[in-house]
N, C-alpha and C positions, 0 to 999 in steps of 0.2 A: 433656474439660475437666479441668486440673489442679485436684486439688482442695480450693488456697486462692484460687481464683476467685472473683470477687465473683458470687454468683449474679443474675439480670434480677428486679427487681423487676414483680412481677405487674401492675402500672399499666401496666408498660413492654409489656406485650400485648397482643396486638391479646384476645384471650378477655378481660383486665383491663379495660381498656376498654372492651368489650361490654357484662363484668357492670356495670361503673360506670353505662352511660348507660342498663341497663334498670332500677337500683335508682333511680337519680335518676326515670325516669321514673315507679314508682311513686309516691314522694315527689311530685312535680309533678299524678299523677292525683288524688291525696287531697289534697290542698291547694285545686287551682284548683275542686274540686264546694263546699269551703266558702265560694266566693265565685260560684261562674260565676252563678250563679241570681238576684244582687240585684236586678240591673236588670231580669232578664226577668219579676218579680213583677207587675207592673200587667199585663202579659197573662195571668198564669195566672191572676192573680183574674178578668178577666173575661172568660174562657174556661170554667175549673169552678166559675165563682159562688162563691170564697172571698169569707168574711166578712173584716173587716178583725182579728178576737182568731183566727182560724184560720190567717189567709196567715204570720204570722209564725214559723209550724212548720216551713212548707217550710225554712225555716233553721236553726231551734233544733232541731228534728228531729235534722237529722243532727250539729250539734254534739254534742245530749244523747247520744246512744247513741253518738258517738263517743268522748267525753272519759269517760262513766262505764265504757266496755267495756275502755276501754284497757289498765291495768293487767293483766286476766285476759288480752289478747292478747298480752300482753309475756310473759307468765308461760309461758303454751299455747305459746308456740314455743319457751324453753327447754326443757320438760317435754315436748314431744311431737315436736316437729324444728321447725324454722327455714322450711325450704320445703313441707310439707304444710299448716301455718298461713297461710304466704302466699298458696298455690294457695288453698285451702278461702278467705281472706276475698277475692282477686280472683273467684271462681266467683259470690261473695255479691253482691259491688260491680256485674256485672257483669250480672247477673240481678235486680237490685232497680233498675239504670238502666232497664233496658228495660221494666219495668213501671210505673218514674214518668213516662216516656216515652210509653208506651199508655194511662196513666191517664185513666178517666174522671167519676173525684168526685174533692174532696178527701181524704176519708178515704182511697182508693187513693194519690193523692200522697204526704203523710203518711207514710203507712203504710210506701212504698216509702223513704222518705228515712229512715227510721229503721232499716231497715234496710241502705241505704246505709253508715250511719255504726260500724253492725255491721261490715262487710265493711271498713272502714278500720282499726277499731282494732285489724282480725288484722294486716292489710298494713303499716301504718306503721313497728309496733315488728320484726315479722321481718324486713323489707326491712333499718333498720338494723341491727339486732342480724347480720345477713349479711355489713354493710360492716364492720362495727368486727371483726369475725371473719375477715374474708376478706384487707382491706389492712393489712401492716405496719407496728406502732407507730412512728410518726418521719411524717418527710415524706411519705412514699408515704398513709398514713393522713390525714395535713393537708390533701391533694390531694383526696383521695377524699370528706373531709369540709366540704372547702370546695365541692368540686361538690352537694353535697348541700345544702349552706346558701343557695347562689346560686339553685338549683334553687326550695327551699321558699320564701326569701324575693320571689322571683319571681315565684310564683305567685300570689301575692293579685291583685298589680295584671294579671297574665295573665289572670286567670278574668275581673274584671272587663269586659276588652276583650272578649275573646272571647263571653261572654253577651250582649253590647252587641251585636256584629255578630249571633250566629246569634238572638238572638231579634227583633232589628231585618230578619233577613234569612229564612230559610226558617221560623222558628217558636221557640215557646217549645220546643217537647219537643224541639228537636235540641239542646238545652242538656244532655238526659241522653242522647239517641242518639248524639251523640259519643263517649261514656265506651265503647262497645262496639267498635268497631274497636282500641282502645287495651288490653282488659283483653283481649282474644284475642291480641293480639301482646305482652302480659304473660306469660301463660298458658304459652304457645310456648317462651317464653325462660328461663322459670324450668326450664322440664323439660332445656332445654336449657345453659345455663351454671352453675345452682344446684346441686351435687351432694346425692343423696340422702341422708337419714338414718332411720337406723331406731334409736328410744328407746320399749320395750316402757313402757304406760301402766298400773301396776297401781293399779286404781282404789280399793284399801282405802288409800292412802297418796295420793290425790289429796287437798286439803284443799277440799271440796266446799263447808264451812261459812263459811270464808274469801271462796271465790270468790262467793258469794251476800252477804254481807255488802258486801265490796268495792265488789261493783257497784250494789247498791241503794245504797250510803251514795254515790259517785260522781254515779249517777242524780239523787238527792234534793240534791244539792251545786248538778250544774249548771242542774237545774231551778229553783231556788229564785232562781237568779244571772241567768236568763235572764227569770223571770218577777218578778223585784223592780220593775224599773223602770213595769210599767204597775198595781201589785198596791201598792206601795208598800213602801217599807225596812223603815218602822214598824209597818206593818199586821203583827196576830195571824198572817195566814196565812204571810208568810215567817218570820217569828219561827220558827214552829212547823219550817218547811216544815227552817227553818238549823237550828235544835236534834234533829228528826228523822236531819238528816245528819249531824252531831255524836254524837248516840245509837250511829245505825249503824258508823260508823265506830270509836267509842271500842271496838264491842263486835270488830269486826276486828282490832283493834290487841290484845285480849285472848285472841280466837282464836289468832293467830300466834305469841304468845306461850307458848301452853300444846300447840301442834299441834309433831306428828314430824316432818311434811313440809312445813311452812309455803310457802300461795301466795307470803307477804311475806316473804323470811327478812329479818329485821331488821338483820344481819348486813352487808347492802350499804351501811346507812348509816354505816359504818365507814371504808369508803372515804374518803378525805381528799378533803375537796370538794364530796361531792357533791351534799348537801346545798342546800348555798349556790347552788351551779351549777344549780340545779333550782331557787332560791326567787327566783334572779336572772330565770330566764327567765318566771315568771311575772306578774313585776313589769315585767320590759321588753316580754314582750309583751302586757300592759291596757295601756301607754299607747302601743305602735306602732302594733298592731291596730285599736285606735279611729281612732286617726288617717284611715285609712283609710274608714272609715264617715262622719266630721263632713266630710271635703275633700269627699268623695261627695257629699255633700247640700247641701252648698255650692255646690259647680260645679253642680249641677242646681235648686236650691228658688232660689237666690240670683240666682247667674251665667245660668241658662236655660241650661247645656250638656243637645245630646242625650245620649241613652244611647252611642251609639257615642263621642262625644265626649268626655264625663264619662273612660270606659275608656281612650281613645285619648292622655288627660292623662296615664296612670301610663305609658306607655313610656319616659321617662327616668328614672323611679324601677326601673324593671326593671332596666334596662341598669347603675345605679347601683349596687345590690345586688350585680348578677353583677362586676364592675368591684371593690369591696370586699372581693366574697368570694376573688376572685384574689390581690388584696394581701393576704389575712389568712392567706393559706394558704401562702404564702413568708416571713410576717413570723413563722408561728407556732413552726417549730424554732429562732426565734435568739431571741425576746423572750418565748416564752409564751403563756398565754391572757390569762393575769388583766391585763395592763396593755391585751391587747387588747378584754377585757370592757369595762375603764373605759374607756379610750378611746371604745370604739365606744357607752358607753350615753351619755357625754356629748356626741358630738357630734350622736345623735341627738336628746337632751334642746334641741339649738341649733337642730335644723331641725326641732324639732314647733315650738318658743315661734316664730321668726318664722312658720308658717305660726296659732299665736295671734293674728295680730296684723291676719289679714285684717280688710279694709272692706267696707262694701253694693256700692260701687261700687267693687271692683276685677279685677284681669284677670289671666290666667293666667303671662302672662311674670312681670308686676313683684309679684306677689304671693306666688302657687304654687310658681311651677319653681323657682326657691333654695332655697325652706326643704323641697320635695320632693328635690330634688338632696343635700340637707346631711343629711335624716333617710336615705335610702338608701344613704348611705356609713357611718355609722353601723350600722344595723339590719343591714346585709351582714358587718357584723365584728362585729355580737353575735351573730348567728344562729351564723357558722363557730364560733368559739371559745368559746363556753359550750357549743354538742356535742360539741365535741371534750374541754372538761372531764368537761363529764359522763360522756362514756365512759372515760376514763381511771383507770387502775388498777381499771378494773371485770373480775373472773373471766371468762372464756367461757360459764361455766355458767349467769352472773346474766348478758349483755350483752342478752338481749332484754328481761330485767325494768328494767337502768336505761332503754333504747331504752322503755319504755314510758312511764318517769317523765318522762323528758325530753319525751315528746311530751305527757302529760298534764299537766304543766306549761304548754305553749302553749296547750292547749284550755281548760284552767280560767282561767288569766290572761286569753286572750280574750273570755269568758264573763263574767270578773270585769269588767273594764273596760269594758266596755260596757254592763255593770247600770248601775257608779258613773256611770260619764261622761255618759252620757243623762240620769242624773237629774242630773246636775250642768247640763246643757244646756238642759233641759226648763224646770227651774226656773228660772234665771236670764230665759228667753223666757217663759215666763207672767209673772213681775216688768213684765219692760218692753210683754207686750202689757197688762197692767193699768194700765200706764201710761200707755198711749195710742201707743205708738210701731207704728210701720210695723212689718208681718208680714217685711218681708225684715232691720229694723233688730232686732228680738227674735231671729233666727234666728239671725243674725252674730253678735250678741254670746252668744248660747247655745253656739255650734260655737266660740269663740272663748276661755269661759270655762273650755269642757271639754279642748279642745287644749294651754291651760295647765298647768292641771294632769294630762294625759298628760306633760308635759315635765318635770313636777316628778315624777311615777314615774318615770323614766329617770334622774333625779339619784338619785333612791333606788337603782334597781339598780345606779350606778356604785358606791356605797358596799355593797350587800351582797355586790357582785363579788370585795368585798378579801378575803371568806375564803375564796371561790371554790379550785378546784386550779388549781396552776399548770403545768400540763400544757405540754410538747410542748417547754420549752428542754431539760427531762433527755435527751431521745432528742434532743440536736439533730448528733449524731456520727452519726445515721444518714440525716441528708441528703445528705450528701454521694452513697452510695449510690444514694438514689433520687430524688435531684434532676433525674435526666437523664427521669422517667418524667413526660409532661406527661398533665394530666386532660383529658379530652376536654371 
């Protein structure tokens, strides 16, 4: 090959392709366990005799140990390699499914889900921290990240369906027995397309004190967010529980600061962007995320859909997401992120408020599917291009520690928004059942007044988009290149 030859862009491979749909498929195994489980809860409570202050763990569980562990998983695969962090948290995921799967009290459920959520926050941040490092900044990269966005955004309304059939269909535990045919042909693949690394770990310069701080103050963060809404805002114990996290973290922010080897080097916030791109995503997903939990309880407490039913509603928001993520990913070397940030947080901000506007008596065509339709075109172009901000102009050295910010971002904003939004629901239906009104008329206006203001957060993150980085038109002389390379 002469050699001013344009070299084949990695996508353009059949091995680019491979790694791309076995990174996506991480991405989609750790997203679809934060939801596959909602619907199948009424059997496992009355299967292990959960109480109703207990069953709510099988959820918060693995959110909590997901969202607080995250950062040290982001960090542990810079500082230790990329794919040993992945293996070690798929081996985790994979062996904590099959025991919440065999479980026989709750405390073993629990237990296993908690550390499920261990085992995600290694996989999460090294799976991307492997794409932003593997595919070529330009198009090639846009491609690979928009597969990545359609993927995660995907997956919410995926797990739902899917929990809806297998626990309507052979049982609750095939909800986590799934997850093992899937983390064995992970397992395979990582040995197999992920190239080794070896980064000697000398432990006098690991910042030990950091990583404990980190994660306790994380811990105490999303605890406090998950249990505000039954405990209350104003109640002593969250006070305590948010100034506890506050504490912990202030003294983190002080360790990193005076530490050689800093878990956080401070340093990445320097990056132009990323910041914003990170405080955007937290914002847009409290009021996306929710979304998904008020329509849930609608179609079923409201409407009477089954479980399979309820699930079998979001396949046009699936299809929607992956549909946006395709456009966002060809519009991003000519326009940018940031107008594709606003863009996509406003038009989601259009299809949460008509899905606001549901009735007692309304039906899934003339009510749902548009304003479901209108938020998944949206949400599919915020998801692409606020990761693709976020990772830009980030070092190699730091891409698993932003790869963790960005993912702790969706876990905290998700955690956030559904303390506020509940209690914004909760209370509005106890108003009107004091009032005397019908239990299905309290509910609607509950899910009704909280999906508004989800829509007024998405007006919010289209505004803190604007300092966002404006990533991907700089590299846009390098599409041409690898424009020919299609993502699987």
């Amino acid at each position: 090959m002469p050699p001013d030859a344009p070299q084949t862009p990695f996508l353009a491979t059949r091995r680019g392709k491979l790694t791309l749909a076995f990174l996506c498929g991480v991405a989609m195994l750790d997203f679809v366990d934060a939801s596959i489980v909602n619907v199948a809860l009424p059997s496992i409570r009355h299967s292990l005799h959960f109480s109703v202050q207990s069953l709510q763990w099988v959820l918060s569980g693995y959110l909590l140990t997901y969202g607080g562990f995250m950062l040290l998983g982001g960090r542990a695969a810079d500082v230790i390699g990329r794919r040993p962090v992945l293996v070690a948290g798929t081996a985790l995921f994979g062996a904590s499914s099959l025991v919440a799967g065999l479980a026989g009290s709750e405390g073993t459920l629990v237990g296993a889900r908690l550390a499920q959520g261990v085992g995600a926050a290694m996989m999460m941040p090294a799976a991307l921290s492997i794409l932003t490092t593997t595919f070529s900044e330009g198009a090639e990269r846009a491609q690979a990240l928009a597969a990545w966005g359609a993927t995660a955004g995907m997956a919410s309304a995926f797990g739902v369906l899917l929990g809806g059939v297998l626990s309507g269909g052979p049982g609750w535990r095939w909800v986590f027995f799934v997850n093992l045919p899937v983390c064995a042909l992970d397992l395979i693949a990582a040995f197999r397309l992920i190239p080794g690394e070896r980064r000697p770990l000398r432990a006098r310069n690991f910042d030990l004190l950091g990583a404990m701080l980190v994660t306790a103050g994380m811990l105490a963060l999303i605890y406090a967010l998950v249990r505000a809404p039954d405990v209350g805002w104003g109640s002593a114990r969250t006070i305590a529980e948010l100034g506890g996290a506050a504490i912990l973290l202030a003294a983190f922010a002080v360790n990193e600061a005076r530490h050689r080897n800093p878990l956080f080097p401070f340093s990445i916030l320097r990056v132009n962007g990323l910041a914003a791109a990170d405080a955007t995503q937290v914002v847009a997903v409290a009021g996306s995320y929710s979304m998904f939990f008020f329509v849930t309880l609608y179609m079923q407490d409201v409407l009477h859909f089954s479980r399979i039913g309820a699930g079998a509603a979001y396949v046009p928001t699936a299809l929607g997401v992956a549909v946006a993520a395709g456009i966002s990913s060809r519009l991003l070397p000519r326009i940018g992120t940031r107008p594709l940030i606003v863009a996509g947080a406003l038009i989601d901000a259009v299809g949460i408020y008509w899905l606001s506007r549901i009735p007692v008596h309304g039906s899934y065509v003339g009510n749902l599917l548009p304003g479901l339709v209108i938020m998944a075109l949206g949400f599919g172009t915020i998801f692409v291009a606020v990761t693709t901000a976020a990772q830009a102009g980030v070092p190699p050295d730091k891409a698993g520690l932003a790869a963790a910010l960005i993912n702790a971002s969706t876990w905290v904003g998700g955690a956030m928004g559904l303390a506020i939004f509940s209690a914004i629901s909760t209370t509005r239906a106890h108003d009107l059942l004091a009032a005397h009104a019908s239990t299905s008329q309290a509910l609607t206006a509950g899910f009704g007044r909280a999906l508004l203001v989800c829509s007024v957060f998405l007006v919010a993150a289209a505004v803190i988009a604007l300092r966002a980085t404006d990533a991907g038109r700089a590299s846009a002389g390098l599409s041409e290149a690898a424009g020919a390379a299609a993502a699987p």
